[in-house]
Every structure is written in structure tokens, then in C-alpha cells.
C-alpha positions as CSV (number, residue, x, y, z in Angstrom):
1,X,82.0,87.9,93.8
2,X,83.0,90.8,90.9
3,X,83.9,89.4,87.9
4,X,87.6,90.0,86.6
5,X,88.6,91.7,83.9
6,X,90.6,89.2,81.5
7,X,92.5,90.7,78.9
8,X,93.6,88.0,76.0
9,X,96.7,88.6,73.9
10,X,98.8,87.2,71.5
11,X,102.5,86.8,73.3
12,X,104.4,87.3,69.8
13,X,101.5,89.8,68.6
14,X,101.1,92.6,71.4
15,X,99.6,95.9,70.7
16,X,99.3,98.8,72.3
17,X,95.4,98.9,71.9
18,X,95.2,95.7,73.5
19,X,97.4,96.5,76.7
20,X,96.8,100.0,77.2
21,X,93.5,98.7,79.9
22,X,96.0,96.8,81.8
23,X,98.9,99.7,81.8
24,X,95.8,102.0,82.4
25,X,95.1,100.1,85.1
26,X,98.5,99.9,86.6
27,X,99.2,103.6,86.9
28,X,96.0,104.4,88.5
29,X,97.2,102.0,91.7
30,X,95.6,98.6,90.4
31,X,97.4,95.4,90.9
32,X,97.0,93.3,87.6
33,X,98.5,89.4,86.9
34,X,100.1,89.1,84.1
35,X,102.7,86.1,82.7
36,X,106.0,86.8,82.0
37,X,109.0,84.7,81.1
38,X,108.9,82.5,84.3
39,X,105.2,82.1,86.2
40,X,102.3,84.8,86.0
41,X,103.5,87.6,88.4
42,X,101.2,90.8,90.3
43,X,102.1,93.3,88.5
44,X,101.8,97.1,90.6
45,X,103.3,100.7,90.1
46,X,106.7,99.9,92.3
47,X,107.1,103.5,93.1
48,X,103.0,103.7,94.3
49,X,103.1,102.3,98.1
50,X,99.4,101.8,98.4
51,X,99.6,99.8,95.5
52,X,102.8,97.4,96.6
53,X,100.7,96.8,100.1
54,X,97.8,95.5,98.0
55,X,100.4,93.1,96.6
56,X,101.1,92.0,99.7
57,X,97.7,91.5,101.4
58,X,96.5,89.7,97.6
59,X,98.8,87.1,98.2
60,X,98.7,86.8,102.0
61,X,102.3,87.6,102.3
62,X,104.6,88.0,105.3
63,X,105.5,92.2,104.9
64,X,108.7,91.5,106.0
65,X,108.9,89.8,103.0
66,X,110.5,91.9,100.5
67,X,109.1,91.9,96.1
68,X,110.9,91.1,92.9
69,X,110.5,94.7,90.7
70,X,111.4,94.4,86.8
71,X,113.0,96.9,85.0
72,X,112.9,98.3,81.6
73,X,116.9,99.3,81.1
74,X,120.0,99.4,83.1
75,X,119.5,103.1,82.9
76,X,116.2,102.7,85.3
77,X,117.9,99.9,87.4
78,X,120.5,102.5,88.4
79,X,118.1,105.2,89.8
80,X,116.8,102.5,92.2
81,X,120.3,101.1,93.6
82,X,122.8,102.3,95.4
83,X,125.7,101.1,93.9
84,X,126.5,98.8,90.7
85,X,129.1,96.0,91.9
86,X,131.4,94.5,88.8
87,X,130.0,91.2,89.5
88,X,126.5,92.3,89.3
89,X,127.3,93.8,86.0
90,X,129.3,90.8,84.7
91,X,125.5,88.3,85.5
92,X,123.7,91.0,83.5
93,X,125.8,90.3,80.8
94,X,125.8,86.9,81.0
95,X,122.2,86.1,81.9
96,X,119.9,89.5,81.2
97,X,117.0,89.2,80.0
98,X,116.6,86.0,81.3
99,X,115.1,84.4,85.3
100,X,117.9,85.9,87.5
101,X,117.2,88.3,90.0
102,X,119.8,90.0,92.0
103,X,119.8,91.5,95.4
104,X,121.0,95.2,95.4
105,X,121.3,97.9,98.4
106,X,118.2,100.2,97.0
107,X,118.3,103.9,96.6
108,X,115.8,106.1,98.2
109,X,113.7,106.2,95.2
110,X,112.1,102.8,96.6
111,X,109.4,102.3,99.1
112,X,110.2,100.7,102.1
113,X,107.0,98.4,101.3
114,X,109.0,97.0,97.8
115,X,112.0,96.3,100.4
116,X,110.0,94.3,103.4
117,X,111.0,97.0,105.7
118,X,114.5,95.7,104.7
119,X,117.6,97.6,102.6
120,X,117.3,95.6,99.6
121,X,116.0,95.5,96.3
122,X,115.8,92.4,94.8
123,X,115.7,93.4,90.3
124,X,115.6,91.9,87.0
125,X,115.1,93.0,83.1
126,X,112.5,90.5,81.6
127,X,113.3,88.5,78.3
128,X,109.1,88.6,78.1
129,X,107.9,90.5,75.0
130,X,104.6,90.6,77.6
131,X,107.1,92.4,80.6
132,X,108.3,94.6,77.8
133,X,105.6,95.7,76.3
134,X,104.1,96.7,79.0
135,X,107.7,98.3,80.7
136,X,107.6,100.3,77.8
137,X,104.2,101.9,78.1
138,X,103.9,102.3,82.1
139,X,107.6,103.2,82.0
140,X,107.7,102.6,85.9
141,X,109.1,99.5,87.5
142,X,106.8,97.0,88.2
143,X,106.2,94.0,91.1
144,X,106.9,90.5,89.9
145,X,105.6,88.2,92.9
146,X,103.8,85.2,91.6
147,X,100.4,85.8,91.4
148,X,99.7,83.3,93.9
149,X,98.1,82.9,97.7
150,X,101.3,82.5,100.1
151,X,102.4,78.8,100.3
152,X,100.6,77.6,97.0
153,X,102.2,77.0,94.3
154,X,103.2,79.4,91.8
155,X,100.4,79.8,88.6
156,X,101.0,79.4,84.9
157,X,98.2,79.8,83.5
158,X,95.3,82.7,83.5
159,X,93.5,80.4,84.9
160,X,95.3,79.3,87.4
161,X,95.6,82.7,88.5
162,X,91.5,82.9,88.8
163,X,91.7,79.7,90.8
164,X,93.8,80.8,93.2
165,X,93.2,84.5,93.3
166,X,89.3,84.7,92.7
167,X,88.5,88.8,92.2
168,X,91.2,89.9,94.3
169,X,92.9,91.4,91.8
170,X,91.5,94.2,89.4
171,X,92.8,92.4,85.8
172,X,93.6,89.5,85.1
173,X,95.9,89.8,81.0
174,X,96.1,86.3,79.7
175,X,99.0,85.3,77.3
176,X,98.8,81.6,77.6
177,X,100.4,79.4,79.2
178,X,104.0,80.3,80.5
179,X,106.9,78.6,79.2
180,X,108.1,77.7,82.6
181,X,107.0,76.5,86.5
182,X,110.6,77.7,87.1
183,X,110.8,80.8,88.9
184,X,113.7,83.0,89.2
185,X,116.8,82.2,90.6
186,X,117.3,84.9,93.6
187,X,121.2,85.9,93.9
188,X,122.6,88.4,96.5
189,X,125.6,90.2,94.9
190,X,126.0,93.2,97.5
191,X,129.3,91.2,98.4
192,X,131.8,88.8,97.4
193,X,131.4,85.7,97.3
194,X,127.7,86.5,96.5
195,X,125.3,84.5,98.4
196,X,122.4,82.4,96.6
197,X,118.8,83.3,98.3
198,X,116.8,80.9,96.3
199,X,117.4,78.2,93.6
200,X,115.4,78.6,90.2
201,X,115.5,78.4,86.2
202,X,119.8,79.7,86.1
203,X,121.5,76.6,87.9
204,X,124.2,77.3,90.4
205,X,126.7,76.1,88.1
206,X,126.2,78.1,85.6
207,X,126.4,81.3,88.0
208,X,129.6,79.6,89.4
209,X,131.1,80.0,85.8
210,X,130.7,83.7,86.1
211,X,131.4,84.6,89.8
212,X,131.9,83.0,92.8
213,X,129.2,81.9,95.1
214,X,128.7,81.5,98.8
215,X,127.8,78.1,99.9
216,X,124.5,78.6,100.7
217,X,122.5,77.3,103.7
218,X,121.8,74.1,103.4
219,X,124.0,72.9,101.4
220,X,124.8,69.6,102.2
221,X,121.5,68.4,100.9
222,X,121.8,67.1,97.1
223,X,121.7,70.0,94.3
224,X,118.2,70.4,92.7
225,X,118.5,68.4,89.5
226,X,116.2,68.6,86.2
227,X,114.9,65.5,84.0
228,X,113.7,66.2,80.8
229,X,111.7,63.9,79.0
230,X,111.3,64.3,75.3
231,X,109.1,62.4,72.9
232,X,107.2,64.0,69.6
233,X,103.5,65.8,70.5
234,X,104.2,65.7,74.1
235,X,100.8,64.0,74.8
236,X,101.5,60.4,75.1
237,X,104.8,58.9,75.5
238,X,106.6,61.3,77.8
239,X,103.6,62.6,79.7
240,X,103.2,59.2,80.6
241,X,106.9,58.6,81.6
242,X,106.9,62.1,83.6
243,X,103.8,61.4,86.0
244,X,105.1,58.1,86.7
245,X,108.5,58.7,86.9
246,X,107.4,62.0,89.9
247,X,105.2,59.5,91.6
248,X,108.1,56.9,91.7
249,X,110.5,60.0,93.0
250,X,108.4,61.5,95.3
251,X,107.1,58.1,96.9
252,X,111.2,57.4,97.8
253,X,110.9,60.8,99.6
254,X,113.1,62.1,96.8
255,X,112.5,66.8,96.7
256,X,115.6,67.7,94.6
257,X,114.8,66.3,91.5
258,X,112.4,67.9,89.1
259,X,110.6,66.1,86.4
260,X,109.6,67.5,83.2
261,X,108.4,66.9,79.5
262,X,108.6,68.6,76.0
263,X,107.3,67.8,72.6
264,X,110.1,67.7,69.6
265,X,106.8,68.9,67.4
266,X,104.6,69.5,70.6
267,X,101.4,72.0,70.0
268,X,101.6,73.8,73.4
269,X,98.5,73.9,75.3
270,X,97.6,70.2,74.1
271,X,96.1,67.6,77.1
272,X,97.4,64.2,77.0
273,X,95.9,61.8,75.2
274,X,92.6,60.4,76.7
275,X,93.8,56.8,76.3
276,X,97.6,58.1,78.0
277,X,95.5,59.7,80.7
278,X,93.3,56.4,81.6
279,X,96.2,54.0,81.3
280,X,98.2,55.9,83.4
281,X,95.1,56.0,85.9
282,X,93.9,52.7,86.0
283,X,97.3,51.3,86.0
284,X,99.1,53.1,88.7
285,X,97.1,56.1,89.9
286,X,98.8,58.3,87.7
287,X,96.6,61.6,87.1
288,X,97.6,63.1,83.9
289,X,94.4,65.1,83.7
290,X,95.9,68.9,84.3
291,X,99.0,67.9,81.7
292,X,99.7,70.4,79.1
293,X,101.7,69.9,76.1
294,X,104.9,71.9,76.1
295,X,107.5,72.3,72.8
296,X,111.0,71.5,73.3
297,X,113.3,74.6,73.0
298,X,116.8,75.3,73.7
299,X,115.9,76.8,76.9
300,X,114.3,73.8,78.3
301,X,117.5,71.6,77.1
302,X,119.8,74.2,78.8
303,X,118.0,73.7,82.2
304,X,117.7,69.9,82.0
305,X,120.4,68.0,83.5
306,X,120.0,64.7,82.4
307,X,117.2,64.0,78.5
308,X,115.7,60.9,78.4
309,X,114.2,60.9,74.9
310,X,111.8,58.1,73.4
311,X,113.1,57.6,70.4
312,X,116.7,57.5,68.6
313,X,114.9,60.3,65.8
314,X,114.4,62.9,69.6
315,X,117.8,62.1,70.2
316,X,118.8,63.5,66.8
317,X,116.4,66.2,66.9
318,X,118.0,67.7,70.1
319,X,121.9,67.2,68.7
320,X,120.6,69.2,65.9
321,X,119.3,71.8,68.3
322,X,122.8,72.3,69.5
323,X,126.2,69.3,70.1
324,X,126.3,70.3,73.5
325,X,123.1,69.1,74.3
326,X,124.2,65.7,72.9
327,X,126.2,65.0,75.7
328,X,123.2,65.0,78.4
329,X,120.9,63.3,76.4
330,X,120.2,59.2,76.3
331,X,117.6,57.2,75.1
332,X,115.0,56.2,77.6
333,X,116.3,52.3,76.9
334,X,119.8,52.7,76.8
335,X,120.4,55.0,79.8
336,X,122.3,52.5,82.2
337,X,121.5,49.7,79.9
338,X,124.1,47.1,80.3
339,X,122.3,44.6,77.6
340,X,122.8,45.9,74.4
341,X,120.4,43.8,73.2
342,X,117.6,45.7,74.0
343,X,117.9,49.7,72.8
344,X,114.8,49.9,71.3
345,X,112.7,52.7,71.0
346,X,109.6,53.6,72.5
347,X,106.4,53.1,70.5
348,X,104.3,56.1,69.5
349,X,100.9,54.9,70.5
350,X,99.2,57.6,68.8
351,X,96.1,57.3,67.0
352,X,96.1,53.6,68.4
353,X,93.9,51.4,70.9
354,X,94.0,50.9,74.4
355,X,95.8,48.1,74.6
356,X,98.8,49.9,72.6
357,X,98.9,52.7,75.0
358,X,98.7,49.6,77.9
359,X,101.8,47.8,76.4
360,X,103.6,51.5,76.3
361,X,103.2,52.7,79.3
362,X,104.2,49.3,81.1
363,X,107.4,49.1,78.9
364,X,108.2,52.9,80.2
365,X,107.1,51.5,83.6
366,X,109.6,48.8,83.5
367,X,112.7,51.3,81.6
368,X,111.9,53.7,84.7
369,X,111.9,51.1,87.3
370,X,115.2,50.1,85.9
371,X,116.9,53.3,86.3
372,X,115.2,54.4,89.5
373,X,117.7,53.3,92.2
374,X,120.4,55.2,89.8
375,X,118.4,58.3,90.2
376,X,117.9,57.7,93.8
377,X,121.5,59.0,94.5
378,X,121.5,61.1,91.8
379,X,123.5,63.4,91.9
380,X,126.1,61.8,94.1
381,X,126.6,59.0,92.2
């Protein structure tokens, strides 16, 4: 097996020195992975057809299948569409640069490999400074599939990527971990009401606020909900309470609720805690060995339906990020607490013994098994 190139960068320190290999490598027909601001996407020359059908046998995907392509400007989305509806324009405004990709009727500038043998080009404009930088120096379009095998899930990290990809790609650029598992939300505006091809990181409530939306297929199965839980280093308390609370979901058959977890002071890229990790083991089978710490941002709190923080102090911290997260947000002990003798917070068990982390974990076992059969109909009820 060859060995990949990997390119290491600094996301909010990007040169052109250190990405001219990989743009190099794009315009002469490679296929690179690179992150952006969902998952870590193949990146190819969209206008090269050789190079979009190595995108398609890299990931062992259907060709009927058709890619996401990113943009630099509205000025280049317009060469590859047909036509610019009003309620296209009004989601750019609303949501650009950010993980919504809309469906257009493409132009004849685009490769019937990009469209899946199909009419349709399915666009976004990155908010990655990564996606940008290197928009900017190609100054083509590029592919944005996840740089993963068909059917596996979606990478976040380089290595990941190297997992699941091996040396089938010709560079691997490595920015870290991505700030999301989320990918893009998929909408089809060539109509009205504009049809929803795939749920991802913009809810379709917030779309709904700005046009109107087809009932999509399948709809009478529960909306995909997001809990966020939030304690301080996000390595203990709430990597804990997020692989036990997905085992406890997923073991009630439960598939539209995601579970997540964030830091208020979190240093990204952290493990948990190797006394979290073996608690969590030995007590319930928990594996919290390929955890990664994440920081809390705005973005996060947007997406989340319902916070579930550890402490009174993360509740403050996120009304100080912004009142309207307030309303979503409860303390882990008082969320459908009907004694209001017990609203205490979760212990930090950091820095402490085994038998700390024990007597944490089984208190969030007990708060979660509390609130479960809640979150069982959730959100119906």
C-alpha cells in the first residue's frame, strides 16, 4: 500500500505555502480529503470528469448518485445553474456560508458525472476558512462528498479518513478535527413548496421560517431531535452522560434523536478521562474510548433542541452566550424534576479517585433513567 500524502495545517492559520500541494494536486485531476465546516469531504476539480468518476469509484458510490460541489461566490454559482429562484436566494441570505445545500437545475457548464446522469446540481458556499482558502487558489468548484466508503459513516478526523480510505486517495490535508458529525442539510428549491432531500446541521424549522417546505417522505415518523449535553472540559461529566444516555436511546429502538456533548472551557481534541472511560465500562459497557472533547459554541447551542447542563454555573455560561438559548436549556437535575428538593448539581470529578467518578456516573445514571420515558416520546409529547 502507497503511503498518503498528509498535509497538516492550522484551520485559523492557512497559508498559501502550505496548501498550494493540495490545490496543485486538485487541478492536475487528483482527488484530495480535506475537512470543511461539516465532515472531511473528496475534494476534485468539478469541471474535470475523470476526476469526479474517481470520486465516485473512491467511495464505492452508486453513479446515479449525484455530488455536492462548493462554490467560491454567487457569481460562480450562477455560471453552473440555470436559473436563480427568489426562494433560493432568500436561504442564501439566511443561511450562506453555513451546511445547507440546495438543489438547482444545472447549466451546461457541469458534467453529467457531477449530476448522477441526472439535471441537478446540488451547491453550497462553505463558512470553512479551509473550503475558502483553497476556493480561492483552485478557483474551480470543487466535490464535497464525505470522504467516506458508501454506507459508513461520515469521517471527522484525518484519520478517520485513512481508516476508511487507506491510499485511495492521492492527499490526505489535515485540519483537525471537524466541528461537526452533522452533514448538510440537502434542500430542493427548483419549485415551490421546496422539497427537503435529506435532514442535516439547518433544522427544518428554521428553513420553514424562511420558505415553505414540502412534507417530505416519511414524514410521519418523529422529527430528528438534538440533545446537547454541557459540562466544563467535556472529558468527564457529560461524556459520561452522552454514551449512556445513546446506549439507553438506541437500546429502546429510539433513531431520531441525536446525542451530543460540549465543553463550556473544553480543549477540543481532549479523550475522556481514563477514570470516566473505565467507570463508564465496567459499569454499563459504555465505550468512551474514541470520545473527543468538543468546545461549546453558539453553533452547537443553535442546533441543540433541548441542553442538559451539569451544573447551575453551564447554565449561566450558555444564557451569557445568548437569552435565547436560556429557554432550551435545564439542569440535568431539574429537567422534569417534580421534587424540588433535590436540584443539585453534578460533581466535577476531576482530578479525583475512582470511586468519585463511580458515585458520578451512577447519580447521572439515575437523573437519565429518570427522564428517559420523557424522551422516549419526545418530540410528541
Amino acid at each position: 500500500m502507497k503511503r498518503v500524502p498528509l498535509v497538516k495545517i492550522n484551520p485559523r492559520r492557512i497559508s498559501r505555502a502550505a496548501i498550494g500541494p493540495v490545490v496543485s494536486t486538485i487541478l492536475e485531476g487528483g482527488v484530495v480529503a480535506y475537512p470543511t465546516e461539516t465532515v472531511y469531504g473528496l475534494g476534485a476539480n468539478a469541471l474535470d470528469r475523470k476526476a469526479v468518476r474517481r470520486v465516485f469509484e473512491i467511495k464505492g458510490r452508486s453513479p446515479d448518485k449525484p455530488l455536492i460541489l462548493l462554490v467560491r461566490n454567487l457569481r460562480e454559482l450562477k455560471t453552473l445553474v440555470r436559473e436563480l429562484p427568489p426562494s433560493a436566494k432568500a436561504l442564501m441570505d439566511r443561511f450562506w456560508p453555513d451546511g445547507l445545500t440546495l438543489v438547482l437545475e444545472a447549466s451546461s457548464r457541469v458534467s453529467g458525472e457531477a449530476l448522477g446522469g441526472g439535471s441537478t446540481i446540488a451547491l453550497r458556499i462553505s463558512g470553512s476558512p479551509v473550503v475558502r482558502a483553497l476556493l480561492d487558489l483552485a478557483r474551480v468548484p470543487l466535490t464535497a462528498s464525505s470522504a467516506n466508503l458508501a454506507g459508513y459513516p461520515p469521517p471527522v478526523t484525518a484519520a478517520e479518513v485513512q481508516a476508511q480510505l487507506g491510499d485511495r486517495v492521492d492527499l490526505i490535508l489535515d485540519g483537525g478535527q471537524s466541528p461537526e458529525a452533522i452533514p448538510s442539510t440537502i434542500l430542493d428549491v427548483r419549485e415551490e413548496p421546496a422539497t427537503l432531500i435529506r435532514r442535516g446541521r439547518i433544522t427544518l424549522t428554521e428553513i420553514q421560517q424562511v420558505v415553505a417546505v414540502r412534507k417530505p417522505m416519511g414524514a410521519e415518523s418523529p422529527e430528528p431531535a438534538n440533545i446537547l449535553l454541557v459540562c466544563t472540559g467535556n472529558t468527564c461529566r457529560s461524556p459520561m452522560a452522552e454514551g449512556l444516555l445513546t446506549e439507553m436511546i438506541s437500546a429502546k429502538g429510539i433513531d431520531h434523536i441525536q446525542i451530543r456533548s460540549a465543553g463550556t472551557h473544553a480543549v477540543a481534541g481532549n479523550p475522556a478521562a481514563s477514570w470516566a472511560t473505565e467507570v463508564a465500562m465496567a459499569e454499563d459497557g459504555v465505550d468512551l474510548s474514541k470520545h473527543r472533547a468538543r468546545r461549546l459554541t453558539k453553533d452547537l447551542l443553535r442546533q441543540s433542541d433541548l441542553i442538559l447542563a451539569m451544573t447551575l454555573s453551564h447554565a449561566r455560561h450558555i444564557e451569557r452566550m445568548g437569552r435565547r438559548f436560556a429557554r432550551k436549556t435545564h439542569l440535568l437535575t431539574s429537567f422534569l424534576n417534580t421534587d424540588s428538593g433535590d436540584l443539585a448539581d453534578i460533581e466535577d470529578p476531576m482530578g479525583q479517585s475512582r470511586p468519585v467518578y463511580q458515585r458520578v456516573y451512577r447519580q447521572i445514571r439515575r437523573e437519565l433513567e429518570r427522564i428517559l420515558p420523557a424522551l422516549v416520546k419526545w418530540p410528541g409529547s
